[in-house]
C-alpha positions, -999 to +999 in steps of 0.1 A: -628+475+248-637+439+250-665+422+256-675+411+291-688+373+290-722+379+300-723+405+265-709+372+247-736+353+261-765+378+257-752+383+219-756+357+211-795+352+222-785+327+254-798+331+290-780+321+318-799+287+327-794+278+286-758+280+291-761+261+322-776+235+305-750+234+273-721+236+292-728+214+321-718+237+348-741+251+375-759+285+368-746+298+402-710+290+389-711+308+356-731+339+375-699+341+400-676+340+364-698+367+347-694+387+382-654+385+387-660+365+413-637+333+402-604+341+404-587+314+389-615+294+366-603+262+351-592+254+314-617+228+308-647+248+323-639+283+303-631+258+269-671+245+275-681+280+278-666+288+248-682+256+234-715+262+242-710+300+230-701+290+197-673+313+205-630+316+204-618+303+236-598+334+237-628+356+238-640+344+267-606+344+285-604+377+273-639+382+288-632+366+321-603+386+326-616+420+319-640+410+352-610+404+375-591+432+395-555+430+385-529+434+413 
């Protein structure tokens, strides 16, 4: 089963408003991403995610995905 992003994030000791801050994108945004709520995130914003996590950027698409409803 993988990970969801916010278990990345938590792993890894970092709150919500840190990652804000190291990735440079608002807090609301990366609550809506951790929620499923973003449907089609950008490159550049899931690669400073995965920057910030000290993580694969194919985690955290793998993460992001596992949030969205397939159709």
């Amino acid at each position: 089963m993988n990970k969801s992003l916010k278990d990345l994030r938590i792993e890894r000791g970092i709150t919500l408003d840190e990652l804000a801050s190291l990735s440079g994108l608002s807090k609301l945004y990366l609550y809506n991403l951790e929620s499923g709520l973003i449907k089609d995130p950008k490159l550049d914003y899931i690669g400073r995610v995965a920057l910030a996590l000290e993580c694969d950027i194919a985690n955290v698409c793998l993460a992001i995905l596992g949030k969205m409803e397939v159709k």
